[in-house]
C-alpha positions as CSV (number, residue, x, y, z in Angstrom):
1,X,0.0,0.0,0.0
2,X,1.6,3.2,-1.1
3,X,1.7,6.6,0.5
4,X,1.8,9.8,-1.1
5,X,2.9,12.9,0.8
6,X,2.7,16.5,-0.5
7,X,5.4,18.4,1.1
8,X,6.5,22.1,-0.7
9,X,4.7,21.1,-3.7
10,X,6.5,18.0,-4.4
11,X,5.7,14.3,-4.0
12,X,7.5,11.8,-2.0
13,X,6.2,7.9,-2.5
14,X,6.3,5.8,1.2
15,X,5.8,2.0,0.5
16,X,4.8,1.3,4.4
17,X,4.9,-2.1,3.4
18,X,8.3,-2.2,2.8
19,X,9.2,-1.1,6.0
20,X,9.7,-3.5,8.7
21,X,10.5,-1.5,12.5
22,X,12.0,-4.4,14.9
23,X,10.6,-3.3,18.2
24,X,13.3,-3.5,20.7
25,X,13.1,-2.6,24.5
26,X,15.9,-1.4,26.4
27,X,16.6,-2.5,29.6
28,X,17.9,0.1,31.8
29,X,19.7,-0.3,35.7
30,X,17.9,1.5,37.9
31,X,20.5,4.5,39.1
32,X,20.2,5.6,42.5
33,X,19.9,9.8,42.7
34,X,20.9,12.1,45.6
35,X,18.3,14.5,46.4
36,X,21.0,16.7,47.9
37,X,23.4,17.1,44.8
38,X,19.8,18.0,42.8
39,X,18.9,20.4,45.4
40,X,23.0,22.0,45.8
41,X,22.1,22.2,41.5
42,X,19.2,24.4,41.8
43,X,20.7,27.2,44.2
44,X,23.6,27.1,42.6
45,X,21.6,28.0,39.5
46,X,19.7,30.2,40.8
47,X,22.4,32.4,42.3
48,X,24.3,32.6,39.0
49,X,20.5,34.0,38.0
50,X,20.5,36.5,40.1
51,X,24.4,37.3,39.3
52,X,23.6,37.3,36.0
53,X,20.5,39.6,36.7
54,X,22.1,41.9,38.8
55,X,24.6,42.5,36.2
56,X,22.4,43.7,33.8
57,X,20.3,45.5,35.3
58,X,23.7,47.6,36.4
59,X,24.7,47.7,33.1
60,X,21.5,48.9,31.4
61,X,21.4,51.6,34.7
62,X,25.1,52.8,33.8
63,X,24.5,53.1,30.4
64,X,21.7,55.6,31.1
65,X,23.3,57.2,33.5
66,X,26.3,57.7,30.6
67,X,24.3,58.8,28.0
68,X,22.2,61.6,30.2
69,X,25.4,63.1,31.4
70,X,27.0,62.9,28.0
71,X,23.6,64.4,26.8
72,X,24.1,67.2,29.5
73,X,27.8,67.7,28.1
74,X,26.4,68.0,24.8
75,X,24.1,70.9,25.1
């Protein structure tokens, strides 16, 4: 049984019988997490957040602060 897809204006033929998927199942170990070293994860992200914040927001206030006084010095 054919399949006919229209994609950009241009056909593309599937043959779906053609196609044979194996179905495989991985077996994964069971892998023991610390709750702790997730937790220490989070702050630390969050404190480079609000590092990361902090530093913009100083930024984006000097850079005003620059171009009013340079706007001052101009007139």
């Amino acid at each position: 049984m054919a399949k006919y897809y229209y994609h950009n204006f241009k056909s593309i033929d599937e043959n779906i019988e053609k196609k044979n998927f194996l179905i495989t199942k991985a077996v994964l170990q069971k892998k023991t997490v610390d709750i702790n070293m997730l937790l220490n994860r989070v702050k630390l992200e969050k404190k480079t957040e609000i590092k990361q914040k902090i530093i913009y927001y100083s930024l984006t206030i000097s850079l005003l602060f620059l171009m009013g006084v340079f706007i001052t010095i101009v007139r």
